[in-house]
PAGUDREN-579530 format. One line per 2 residues: for each residue x, y, z of N, C-alpha, C. Coordinates in Angstrom, 1 decimal. Example, Ala and Ser with C-alpha at 12.3 -4.5 7.8 and 13.67 -1.06 7.14 Angstrom:
13.2,-5.7,7.8,12.3,-4.5,7.8,13.2,-3.3,7.8 | 12.8,-2.2,7.1,13.7,-1.1,7.1,12.9,0.0,7.9
END
This chain:
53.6,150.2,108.8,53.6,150.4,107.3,54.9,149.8,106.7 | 54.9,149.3,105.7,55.6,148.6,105.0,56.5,149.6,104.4
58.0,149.3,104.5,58.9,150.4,103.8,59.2,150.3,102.7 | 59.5,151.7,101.9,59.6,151.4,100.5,60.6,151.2,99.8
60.7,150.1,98.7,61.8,150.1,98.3,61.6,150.5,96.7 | 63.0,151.3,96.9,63.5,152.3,95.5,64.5,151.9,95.3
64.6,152.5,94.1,66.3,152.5,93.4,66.6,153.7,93.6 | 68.4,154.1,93.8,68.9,155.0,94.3,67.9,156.8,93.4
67.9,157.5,94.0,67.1,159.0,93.8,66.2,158.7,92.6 | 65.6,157.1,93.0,64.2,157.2,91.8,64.8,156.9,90.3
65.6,156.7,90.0,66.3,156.7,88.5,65.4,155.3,88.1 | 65.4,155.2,86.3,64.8,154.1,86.5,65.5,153.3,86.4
65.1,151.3,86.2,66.5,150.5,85.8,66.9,151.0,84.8 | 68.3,151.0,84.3,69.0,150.7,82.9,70.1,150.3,83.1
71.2,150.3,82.3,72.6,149.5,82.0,73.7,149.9,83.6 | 72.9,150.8,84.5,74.0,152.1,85.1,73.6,150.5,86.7
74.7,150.5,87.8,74.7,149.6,88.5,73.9,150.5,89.6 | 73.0,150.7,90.4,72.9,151.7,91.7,72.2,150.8,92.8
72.3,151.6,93.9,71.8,150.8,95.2,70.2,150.6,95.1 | 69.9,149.8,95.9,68.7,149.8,96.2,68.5,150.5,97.6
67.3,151.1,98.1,67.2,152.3,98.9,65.7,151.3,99.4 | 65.8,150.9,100.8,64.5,150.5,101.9,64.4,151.2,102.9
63.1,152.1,102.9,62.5,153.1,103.9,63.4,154.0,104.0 | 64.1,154.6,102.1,65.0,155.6,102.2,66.4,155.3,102.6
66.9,154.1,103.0,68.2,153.7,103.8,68.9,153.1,102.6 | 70.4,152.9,102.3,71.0,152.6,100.8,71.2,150.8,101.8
70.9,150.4,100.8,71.6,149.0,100.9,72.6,148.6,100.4 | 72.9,147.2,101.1,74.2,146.7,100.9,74.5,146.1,99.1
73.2,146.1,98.5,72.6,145.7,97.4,72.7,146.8,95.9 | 73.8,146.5,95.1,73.8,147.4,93.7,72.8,146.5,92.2
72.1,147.2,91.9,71.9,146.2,90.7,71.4,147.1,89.2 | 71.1,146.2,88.3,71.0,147.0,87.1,69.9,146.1,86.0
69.9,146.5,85.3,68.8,146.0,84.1,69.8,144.6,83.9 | 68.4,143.6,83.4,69.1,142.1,83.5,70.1,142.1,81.9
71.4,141.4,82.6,72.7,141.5,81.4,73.2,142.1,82.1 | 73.2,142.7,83.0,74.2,144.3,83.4,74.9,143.8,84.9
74.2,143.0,85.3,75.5,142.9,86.8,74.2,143.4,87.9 | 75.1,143.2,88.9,75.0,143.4,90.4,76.5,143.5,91.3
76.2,144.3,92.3,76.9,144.0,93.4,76.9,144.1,94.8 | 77.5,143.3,95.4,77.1,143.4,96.9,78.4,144.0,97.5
78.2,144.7,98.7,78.8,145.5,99.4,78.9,145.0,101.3 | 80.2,144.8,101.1,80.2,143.7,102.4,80.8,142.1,102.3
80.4,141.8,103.5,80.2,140.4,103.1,78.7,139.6,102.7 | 78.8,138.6,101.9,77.8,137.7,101.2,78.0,136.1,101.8
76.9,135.8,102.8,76.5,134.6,103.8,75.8,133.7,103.3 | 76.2,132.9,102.1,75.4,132.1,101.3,75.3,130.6,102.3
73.9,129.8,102.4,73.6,129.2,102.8,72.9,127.9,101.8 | 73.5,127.1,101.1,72.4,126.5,100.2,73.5,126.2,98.8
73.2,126.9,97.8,73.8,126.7,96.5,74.0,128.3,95.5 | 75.3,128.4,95.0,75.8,129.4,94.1,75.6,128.5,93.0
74.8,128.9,91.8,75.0,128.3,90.1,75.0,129.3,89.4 | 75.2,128.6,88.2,74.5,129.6,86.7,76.0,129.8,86.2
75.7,129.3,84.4,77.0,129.7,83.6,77.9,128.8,83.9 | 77.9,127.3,84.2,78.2,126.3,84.5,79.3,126.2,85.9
78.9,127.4,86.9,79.7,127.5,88.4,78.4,127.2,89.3 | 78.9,126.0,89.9,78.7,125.3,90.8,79.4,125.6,92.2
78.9,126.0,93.2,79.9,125.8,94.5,78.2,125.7,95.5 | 78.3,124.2,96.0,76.9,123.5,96.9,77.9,123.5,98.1
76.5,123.4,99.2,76.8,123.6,100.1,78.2,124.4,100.6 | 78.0,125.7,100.6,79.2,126.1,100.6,78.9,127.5,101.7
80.1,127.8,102.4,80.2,129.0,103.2,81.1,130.3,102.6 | 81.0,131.5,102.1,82.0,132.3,101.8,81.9,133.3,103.0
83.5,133.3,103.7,83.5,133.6,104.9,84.6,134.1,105.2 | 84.7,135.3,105.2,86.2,136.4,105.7,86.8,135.6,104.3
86.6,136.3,103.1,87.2,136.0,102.1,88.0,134.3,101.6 | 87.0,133.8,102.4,87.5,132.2,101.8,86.0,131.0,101.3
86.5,130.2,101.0,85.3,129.2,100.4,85.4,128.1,100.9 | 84.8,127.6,102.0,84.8,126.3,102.1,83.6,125.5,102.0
84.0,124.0,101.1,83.3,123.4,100.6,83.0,122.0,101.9 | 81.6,121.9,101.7,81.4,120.4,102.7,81.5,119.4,102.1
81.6,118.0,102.9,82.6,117.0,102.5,82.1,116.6,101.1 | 82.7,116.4,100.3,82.2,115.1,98.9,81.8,116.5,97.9
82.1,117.2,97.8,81.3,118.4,97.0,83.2,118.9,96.3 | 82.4,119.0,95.0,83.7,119.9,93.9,83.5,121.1,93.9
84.2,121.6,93.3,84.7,123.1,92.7,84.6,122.8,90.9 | 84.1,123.0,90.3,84.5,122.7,88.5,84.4,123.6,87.8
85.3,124.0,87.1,85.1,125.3,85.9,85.0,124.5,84.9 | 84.1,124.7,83.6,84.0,124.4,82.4,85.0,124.7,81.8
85.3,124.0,80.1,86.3,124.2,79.4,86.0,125.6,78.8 | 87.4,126.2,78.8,87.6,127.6,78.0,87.7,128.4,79.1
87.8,128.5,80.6,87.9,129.1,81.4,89.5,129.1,82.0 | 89.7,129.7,83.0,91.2,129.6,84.2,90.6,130.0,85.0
91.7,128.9,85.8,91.7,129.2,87.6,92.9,130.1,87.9 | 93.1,131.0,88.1,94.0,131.9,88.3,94.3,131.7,90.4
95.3,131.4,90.7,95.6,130.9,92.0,96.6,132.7,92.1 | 95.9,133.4,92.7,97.2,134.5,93.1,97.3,135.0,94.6
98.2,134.2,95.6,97.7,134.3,97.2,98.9,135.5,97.5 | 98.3,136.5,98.2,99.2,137.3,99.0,100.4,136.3,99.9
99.8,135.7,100.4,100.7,134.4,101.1,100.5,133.6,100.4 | 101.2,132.5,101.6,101.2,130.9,100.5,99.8,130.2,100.2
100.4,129.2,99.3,99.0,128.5,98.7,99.5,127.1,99.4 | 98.6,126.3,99.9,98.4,125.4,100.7,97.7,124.3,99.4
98.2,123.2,99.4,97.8,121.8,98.8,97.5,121.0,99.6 | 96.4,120.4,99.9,96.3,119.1,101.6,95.3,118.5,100.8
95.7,117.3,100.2,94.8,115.9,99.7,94.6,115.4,100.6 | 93.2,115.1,100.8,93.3,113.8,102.1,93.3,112.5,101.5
93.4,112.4,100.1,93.3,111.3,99.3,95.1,110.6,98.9 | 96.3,112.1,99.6,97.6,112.1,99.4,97.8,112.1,98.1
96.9,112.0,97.0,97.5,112.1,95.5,97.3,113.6,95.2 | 97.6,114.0,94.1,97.9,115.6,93.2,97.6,115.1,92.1
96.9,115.1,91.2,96.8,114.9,89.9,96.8,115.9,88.9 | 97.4,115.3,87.9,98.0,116.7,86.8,97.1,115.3,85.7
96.2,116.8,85.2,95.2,115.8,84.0,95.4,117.1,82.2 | 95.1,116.2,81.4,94.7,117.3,80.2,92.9,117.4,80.3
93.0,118.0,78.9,91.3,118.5,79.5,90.6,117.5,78.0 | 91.6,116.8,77.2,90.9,116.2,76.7,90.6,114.4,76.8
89.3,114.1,77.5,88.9,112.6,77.9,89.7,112.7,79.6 | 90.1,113.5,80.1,90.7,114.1,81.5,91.9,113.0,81.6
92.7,112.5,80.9,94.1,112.1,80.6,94.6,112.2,81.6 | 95.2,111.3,82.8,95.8,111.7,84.4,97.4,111.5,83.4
98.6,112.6,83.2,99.8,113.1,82.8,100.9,112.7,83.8 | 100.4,112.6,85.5,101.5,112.5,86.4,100.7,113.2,87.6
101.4,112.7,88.4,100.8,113.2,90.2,101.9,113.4,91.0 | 101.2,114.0,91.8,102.3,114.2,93.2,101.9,113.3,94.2
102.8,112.0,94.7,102.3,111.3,95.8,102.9,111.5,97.2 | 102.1,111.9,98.4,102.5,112.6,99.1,101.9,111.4,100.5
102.0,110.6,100.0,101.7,108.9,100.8,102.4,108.7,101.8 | 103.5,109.0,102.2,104.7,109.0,102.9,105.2,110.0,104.0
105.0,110.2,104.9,105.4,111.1,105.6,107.1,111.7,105.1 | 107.7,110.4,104.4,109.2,111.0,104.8,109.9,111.2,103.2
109.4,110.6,102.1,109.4,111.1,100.8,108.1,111.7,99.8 | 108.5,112.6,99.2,108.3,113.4,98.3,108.2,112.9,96.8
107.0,112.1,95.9,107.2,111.7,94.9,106.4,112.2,93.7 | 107.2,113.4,92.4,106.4,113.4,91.3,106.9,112.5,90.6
105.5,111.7,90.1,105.4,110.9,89.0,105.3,111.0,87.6 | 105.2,110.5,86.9,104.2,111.0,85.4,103.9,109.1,85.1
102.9,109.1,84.3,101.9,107.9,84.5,102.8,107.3,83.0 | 102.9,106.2,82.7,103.7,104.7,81.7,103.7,106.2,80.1
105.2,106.0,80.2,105.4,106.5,79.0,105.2,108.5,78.5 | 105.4,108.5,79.6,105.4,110.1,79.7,106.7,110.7,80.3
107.3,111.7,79.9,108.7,111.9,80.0,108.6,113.3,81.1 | 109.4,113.2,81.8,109.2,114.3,83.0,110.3,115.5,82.6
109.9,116.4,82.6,110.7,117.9,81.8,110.5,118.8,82.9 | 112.3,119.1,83.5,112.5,120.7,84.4,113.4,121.3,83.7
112.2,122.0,83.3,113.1,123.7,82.2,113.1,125.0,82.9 | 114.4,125.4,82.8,114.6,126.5,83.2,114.4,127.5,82.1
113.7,129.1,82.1,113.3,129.8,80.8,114.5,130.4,80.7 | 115.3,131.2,79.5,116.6,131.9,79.2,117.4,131.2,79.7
117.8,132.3,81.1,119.3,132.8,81.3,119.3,131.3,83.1 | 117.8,131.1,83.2,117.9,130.8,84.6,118.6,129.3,85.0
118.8,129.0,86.2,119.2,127.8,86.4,118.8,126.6,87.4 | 118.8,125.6,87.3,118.3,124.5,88.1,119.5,123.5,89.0
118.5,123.5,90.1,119.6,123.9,91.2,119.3,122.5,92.1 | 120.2,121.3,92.3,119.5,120.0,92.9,120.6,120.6,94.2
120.1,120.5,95.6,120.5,121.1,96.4,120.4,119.5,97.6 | 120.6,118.8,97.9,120.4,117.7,99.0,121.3,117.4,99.8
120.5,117.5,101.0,120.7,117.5,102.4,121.6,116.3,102.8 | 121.4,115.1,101.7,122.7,113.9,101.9,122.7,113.5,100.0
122.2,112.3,100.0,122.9,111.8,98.5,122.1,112.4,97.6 | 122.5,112.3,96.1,121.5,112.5,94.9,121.7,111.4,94.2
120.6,110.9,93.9,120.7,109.3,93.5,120.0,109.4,92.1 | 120.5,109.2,91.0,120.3,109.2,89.7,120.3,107.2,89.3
119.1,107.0,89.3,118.5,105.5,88.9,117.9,105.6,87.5 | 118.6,104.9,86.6,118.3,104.6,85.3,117.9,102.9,85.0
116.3,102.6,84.5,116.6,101.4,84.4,117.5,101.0,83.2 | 117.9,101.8,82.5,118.2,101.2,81.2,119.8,101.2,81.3
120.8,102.2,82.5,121.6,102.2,82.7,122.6,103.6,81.4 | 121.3,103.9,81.3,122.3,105.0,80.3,121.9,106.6,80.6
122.8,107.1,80.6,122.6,108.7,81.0,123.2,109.6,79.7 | 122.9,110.8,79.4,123.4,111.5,78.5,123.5,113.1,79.2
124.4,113.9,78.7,124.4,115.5,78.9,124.6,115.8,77.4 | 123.5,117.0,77.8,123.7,117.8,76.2,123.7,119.3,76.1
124.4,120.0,75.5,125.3,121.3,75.7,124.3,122.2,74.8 | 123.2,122.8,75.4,123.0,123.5,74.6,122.2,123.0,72.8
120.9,122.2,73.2,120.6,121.4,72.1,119.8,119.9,72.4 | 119.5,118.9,71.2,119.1,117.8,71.7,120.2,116.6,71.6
121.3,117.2,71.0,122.1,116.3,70.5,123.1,116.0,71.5 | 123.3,114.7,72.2,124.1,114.1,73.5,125.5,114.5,73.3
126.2,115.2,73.5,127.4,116.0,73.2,128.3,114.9,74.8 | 127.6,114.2,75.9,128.8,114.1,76.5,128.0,112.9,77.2
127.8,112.2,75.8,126.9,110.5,76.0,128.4,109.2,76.5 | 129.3,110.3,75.8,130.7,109.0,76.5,131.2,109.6,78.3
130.3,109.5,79.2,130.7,110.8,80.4,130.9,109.4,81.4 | 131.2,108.2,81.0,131.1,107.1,81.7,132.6,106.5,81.2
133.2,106.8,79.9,134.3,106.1,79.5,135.4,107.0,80.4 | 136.3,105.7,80.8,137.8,105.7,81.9,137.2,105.4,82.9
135.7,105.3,83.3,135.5,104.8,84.9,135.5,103.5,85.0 | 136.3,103.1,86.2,136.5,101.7,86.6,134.8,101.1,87.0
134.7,100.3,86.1,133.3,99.6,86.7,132.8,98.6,87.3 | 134.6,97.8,87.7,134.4,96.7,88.7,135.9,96.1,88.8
136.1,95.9,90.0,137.8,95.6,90.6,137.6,94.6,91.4 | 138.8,93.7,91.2,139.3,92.4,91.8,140.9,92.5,91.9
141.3,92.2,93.4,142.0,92.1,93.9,142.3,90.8,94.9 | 143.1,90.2,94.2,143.5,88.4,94.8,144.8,88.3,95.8
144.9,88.4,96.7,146.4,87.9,97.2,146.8,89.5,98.1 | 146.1,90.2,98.3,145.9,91.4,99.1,146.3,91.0,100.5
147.7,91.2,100.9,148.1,90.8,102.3,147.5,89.5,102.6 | 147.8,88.3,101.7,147.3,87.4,102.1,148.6,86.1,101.8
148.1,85.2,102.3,149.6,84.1,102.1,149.7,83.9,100.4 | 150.6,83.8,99.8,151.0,83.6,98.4,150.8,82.4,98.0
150.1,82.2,96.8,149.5,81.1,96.1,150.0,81.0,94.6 | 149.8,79.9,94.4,150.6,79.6,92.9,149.6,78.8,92.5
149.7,79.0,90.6,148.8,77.8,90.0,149.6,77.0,89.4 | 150.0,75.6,88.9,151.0,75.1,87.9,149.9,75.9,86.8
150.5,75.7,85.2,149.6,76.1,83.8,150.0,74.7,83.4 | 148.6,74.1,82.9,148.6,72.8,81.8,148.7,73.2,79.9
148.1,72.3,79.4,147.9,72.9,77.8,146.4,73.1,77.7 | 145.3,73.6,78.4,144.0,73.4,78.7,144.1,74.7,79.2
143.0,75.2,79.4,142.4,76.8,79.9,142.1,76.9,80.8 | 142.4,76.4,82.0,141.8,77.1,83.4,141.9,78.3,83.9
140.6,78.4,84.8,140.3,79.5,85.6,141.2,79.2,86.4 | 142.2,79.7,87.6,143.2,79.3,88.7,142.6,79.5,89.7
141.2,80.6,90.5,140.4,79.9,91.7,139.3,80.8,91.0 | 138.2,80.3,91.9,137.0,81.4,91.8,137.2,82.8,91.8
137.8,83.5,92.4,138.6,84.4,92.7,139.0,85.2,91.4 | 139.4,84.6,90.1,139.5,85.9,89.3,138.6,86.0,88.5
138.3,86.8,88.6,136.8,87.6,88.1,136.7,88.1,88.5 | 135.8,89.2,87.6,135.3,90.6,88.1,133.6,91.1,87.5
133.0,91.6,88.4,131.4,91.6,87.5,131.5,93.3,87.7 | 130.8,93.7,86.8,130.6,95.0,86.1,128.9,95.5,85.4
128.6,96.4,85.4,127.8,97.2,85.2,128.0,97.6,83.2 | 127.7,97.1,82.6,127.9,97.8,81.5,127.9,99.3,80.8
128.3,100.0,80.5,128.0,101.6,80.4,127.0,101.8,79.2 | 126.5,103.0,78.8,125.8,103.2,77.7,126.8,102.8,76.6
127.9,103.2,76.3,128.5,102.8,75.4,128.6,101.2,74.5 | 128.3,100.4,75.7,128.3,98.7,75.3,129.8,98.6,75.3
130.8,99.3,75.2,132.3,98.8,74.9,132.8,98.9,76.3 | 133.8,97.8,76.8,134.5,97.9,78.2,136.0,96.9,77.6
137.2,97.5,78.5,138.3,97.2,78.6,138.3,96.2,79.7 | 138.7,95.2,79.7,139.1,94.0,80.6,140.7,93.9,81.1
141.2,94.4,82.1,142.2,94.2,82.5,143.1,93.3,83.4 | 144.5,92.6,83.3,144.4,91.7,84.2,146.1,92.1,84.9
146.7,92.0,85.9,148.0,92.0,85.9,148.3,90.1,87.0 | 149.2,89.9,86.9,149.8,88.5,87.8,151.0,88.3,87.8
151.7,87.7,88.6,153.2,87.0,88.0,153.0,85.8,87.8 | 154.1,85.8,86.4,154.1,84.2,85.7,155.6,84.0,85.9
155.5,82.8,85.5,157.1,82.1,85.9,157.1,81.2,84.6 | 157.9,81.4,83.9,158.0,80.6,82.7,158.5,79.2,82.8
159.0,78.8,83.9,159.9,77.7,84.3,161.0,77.2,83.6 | 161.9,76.2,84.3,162.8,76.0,83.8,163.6,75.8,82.6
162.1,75.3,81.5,162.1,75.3,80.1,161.7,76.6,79.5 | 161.4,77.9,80.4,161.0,78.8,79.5,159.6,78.6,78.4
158.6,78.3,79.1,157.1,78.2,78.1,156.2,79.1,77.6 | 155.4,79.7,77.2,154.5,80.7,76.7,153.6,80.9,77.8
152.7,82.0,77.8,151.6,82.5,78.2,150.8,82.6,77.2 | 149.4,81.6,77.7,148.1,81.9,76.3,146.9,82.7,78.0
146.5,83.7,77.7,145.1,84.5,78.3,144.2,84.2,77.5 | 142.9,84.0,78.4,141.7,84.4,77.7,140.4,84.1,78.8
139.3,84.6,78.0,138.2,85.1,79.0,136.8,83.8,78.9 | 136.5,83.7,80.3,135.5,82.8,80.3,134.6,83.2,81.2
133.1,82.5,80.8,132.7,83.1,81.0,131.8,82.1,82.7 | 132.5,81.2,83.0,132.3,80.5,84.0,133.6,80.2,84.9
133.1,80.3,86.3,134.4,80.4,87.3,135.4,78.7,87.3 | 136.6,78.8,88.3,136.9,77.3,88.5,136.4,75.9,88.7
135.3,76.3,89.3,134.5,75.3,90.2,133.6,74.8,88.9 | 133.0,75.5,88.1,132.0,75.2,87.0,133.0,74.8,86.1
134.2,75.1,85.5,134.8,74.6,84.5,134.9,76.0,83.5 | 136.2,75.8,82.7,136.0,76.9,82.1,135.1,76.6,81.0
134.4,78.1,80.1,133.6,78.0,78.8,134.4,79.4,78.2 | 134.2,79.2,77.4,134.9,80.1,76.1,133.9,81.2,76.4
134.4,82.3,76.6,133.6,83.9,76.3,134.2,84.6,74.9 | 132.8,84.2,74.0,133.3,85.7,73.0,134.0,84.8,71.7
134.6,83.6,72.2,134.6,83.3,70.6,136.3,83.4,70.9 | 137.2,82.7,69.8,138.5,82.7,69.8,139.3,83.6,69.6
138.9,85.3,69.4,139.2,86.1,69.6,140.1,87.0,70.9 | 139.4,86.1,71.8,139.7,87.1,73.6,140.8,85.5,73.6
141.3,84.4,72.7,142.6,83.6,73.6,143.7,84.0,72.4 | 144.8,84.6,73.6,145.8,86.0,73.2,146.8,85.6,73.9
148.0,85.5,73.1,149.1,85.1,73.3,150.0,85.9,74.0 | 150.6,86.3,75.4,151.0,87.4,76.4,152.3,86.8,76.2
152.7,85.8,76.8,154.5,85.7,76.6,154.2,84.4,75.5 | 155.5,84.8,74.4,156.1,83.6,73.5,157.5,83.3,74.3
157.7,81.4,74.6,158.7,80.8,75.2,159.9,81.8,75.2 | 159.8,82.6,76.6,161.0,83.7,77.1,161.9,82.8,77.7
162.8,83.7,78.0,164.0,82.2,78.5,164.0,81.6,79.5 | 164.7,80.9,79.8,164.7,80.0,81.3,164.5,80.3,82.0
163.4,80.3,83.3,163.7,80.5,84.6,163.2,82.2,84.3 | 162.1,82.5,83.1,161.9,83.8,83.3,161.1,84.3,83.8
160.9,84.8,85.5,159.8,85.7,85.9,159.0,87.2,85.5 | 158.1,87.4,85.6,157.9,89.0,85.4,156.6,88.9,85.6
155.9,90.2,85.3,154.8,91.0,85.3,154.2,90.2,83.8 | 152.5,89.5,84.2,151.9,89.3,82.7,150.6,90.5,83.1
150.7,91.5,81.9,149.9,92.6,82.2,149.1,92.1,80.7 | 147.9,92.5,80.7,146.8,92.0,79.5,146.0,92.7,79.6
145.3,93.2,78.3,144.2,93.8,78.4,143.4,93.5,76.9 | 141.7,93.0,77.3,140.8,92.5,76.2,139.9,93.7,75.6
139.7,93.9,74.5,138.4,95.0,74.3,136.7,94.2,74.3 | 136.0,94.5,74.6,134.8,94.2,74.7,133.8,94.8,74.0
133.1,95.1,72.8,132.2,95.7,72.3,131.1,95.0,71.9 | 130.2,95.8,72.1,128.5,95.1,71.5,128.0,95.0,72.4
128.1,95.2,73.8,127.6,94.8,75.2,126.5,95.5,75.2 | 125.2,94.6,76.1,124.4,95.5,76.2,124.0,96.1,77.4
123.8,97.7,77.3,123.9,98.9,78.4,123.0,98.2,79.8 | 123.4,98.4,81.2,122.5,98.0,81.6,122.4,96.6,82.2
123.2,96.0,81.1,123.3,94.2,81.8,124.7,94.3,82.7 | 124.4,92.9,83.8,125.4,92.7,84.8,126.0,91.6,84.4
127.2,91.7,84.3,128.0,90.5,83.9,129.5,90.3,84.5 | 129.7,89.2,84.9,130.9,88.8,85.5,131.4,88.0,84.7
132.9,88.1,84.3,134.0,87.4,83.6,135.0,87.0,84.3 | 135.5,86.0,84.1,136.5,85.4,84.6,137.8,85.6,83.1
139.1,85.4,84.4,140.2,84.9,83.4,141.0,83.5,83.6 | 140.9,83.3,82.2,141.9,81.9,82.0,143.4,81.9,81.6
143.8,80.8,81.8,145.3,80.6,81.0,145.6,79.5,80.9 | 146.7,79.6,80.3,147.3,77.6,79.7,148.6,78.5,78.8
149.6,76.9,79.3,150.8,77.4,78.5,150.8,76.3,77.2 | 151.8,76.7,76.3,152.4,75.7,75.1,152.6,74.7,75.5
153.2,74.4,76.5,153.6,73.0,76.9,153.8,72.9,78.6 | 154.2,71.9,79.3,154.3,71.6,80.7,155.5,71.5,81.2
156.9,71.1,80.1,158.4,70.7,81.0,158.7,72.5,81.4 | 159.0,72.0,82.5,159.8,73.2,83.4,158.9,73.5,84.2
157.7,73.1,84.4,156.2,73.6,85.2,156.2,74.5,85.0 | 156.0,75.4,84.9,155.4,77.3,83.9,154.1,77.2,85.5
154.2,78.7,86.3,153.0,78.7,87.3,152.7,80.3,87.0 | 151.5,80.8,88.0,151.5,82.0,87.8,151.4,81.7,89.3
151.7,83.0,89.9,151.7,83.6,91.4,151.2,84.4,91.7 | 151.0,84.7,92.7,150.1,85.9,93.5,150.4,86.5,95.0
150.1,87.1,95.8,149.9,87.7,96.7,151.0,87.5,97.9 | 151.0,87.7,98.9,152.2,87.4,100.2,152.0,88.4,100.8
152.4,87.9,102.2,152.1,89.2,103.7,153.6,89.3,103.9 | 154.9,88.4,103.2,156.0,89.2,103.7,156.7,90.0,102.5
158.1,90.6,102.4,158.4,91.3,101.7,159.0,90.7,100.7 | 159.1,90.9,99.3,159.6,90.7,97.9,158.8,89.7,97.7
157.5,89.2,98.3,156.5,88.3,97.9,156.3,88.7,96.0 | 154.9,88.0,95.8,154.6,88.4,94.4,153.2,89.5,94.4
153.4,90.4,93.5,151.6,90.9,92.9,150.9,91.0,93.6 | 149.5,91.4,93.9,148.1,90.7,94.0,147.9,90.4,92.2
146.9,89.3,92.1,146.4,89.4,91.2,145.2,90.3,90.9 | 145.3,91.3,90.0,144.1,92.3,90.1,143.5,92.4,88.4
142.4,92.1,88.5,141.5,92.4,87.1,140.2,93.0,87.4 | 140.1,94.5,86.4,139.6,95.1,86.5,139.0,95.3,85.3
137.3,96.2,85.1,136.7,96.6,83.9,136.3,98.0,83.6 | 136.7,98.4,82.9,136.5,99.8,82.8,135.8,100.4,81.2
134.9,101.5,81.7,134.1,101.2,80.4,135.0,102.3,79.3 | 134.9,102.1,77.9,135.3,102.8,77.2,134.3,103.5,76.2
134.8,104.4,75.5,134.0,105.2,74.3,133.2,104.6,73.6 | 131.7,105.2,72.8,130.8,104.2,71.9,131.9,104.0,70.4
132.9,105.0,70.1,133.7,105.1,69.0,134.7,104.8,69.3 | 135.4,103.5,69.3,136.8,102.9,69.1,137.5,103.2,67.6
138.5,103.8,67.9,139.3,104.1,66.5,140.3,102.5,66.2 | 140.0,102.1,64.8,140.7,100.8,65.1,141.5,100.9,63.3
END
């Protein structure tokens, strides 16, 4: 004889959820008037397809509280819903595709990914023209912690810090750093140039290439020994922008050729220390300058000097660039 099935002590359906009862025994099975629910008690061994109300999960196993889906098959919630992720333990990401995609929900807009391509780096992205934001909320703080370097690459070559606000409060965090040094005659045998009335570079050798800072403005510095020679001649400096071998060319216009010694007396040696300002540069570009010189005249032969391995030798010749502030007070 066929057993009977009831609802719990005969009640009829309505809004209330109760078991269903076969050959008197309660089942694993609650249910109620349609609108009102169900529920199951235990585990639920679905073989086939879960739908309805736009949840989809095909071919799928729910099993000791997990879901796994067979190959090529989604998971999709419709708009106006959440996925609420809250794991007693951890939550596990495993692309076998190695991308992460971070989308909007309108036209599915891909925002940035996690590319996980590499066994040995770690890369979030954001896709052409999307700006990548780590905010701490209040009081909290963000913390770059690395195991060796921290490497900060700008293509544009410009960085800013800002205190509290949007406004760059410490955009000049680059002015006083040395951005490129040359040193000529460093324990090396001592070299001399005669000076003519013409601008030469004196070897390949002086020049210095530099990185430009966000600011665009850099100080050019030079030190050497000059010898004014027997007639006592001037020193004229200035900046070119091709080495010895190419010939000099004028950098910047007749501004940067700057008169360092006016005809000092006979036979006068010393220190020619110089320094050019540079502004308008753009952030970012690599540029090497050279320096030139030439005297007033030739009697007495006028040289500059450099370097030596023994003692009371001359100098090295050293020119350096160092960037300065976007606001020069002038």
């Amino acid at each position: 004889m066929a057993n009977e099935v009831q609802l719990q002590e005969g009640h009829p359906v309505d809004e209330n959820i109760r078991p269903i009862k076969v050959g008197g025994k309660t089942t694993a099975i609650e249910t109620a008037q349609s609108g009102d629910g169900a529920k199951i008690t235990g585990n639920l061994d679905v073989i086939g397809q879960i739908s309805g109300n736009g949840m989809s999960i095909s071919a799928s196993e729910i099993i000791d509280n997990a879901i796994t889906l067979a190959a090529d098959n989604d998971i999709t919630l419709t708009a106006g819903g959440e996925i609420i992720l809250d794991a007693g333990g951890d939550i596990v990401l495993d692309a076998y595709g190695q991308q992460i995609f971070f989308k909007d929900g309108v036209g599915g807009t891909t925002h940035g990914h996690i590319d996980v391509a590499t066994s040995s780096t770690l890369k979030i992205r954001t896709t052409t023209n999307y700006d990548l934001l780590l905010q701490s909320a209040g009081t909290g703080d963000i913390t770059l912690d690395a195991g060796e370097k921290i490497i900060l690459d700008s293509a544009t070559g410009e960085f800013e810090m800002h205190g509290g606000g949007t406004t760059a409060k410490f955009a000049d965090m680059y002015a006083g750093m040395i951005l490129g040094y040359r040193s000529v005659g460093l324990n090396e045998s001592h070299a001399s140039k005669s000076l003519t009335t013409s601008f030469v570079v004196p070897t390949d050798e002086f020049g210095v290439t530099f990185i430009v800072p966000p600011s665009g403005n850099v100080e050019i510095s030079i030190q050497v020994w000059f010898g004014a020679g027997s007639s006592g001649q001037s020193l004229v400096g200035s900046l070119s922008s091709d080495n010895n071998t190419d010939g000099y060319t004028q950098y910047g216009g007749n501004q940067y050729d700057e008169l360092i010694y006016q005809t000092p007396a006979r036979n006068f040696y010393g220190p020619a220390i110089h320094s050019w300002v540079l502004t308008g540069l753009t952030a970012g570009d690599s540029n090497t300058i050279y320096a030139a010189f030439k005297t007033g005249a030739t009697g007495g032969t006028p040289k500059l000097y450099w370097g030596g391995t023994l003692s009371g030798r001359y100098p090295d010749f050293i020119m350096k660039a160092t960037a300065l502030p976007a606001t020069i007070a002038t």
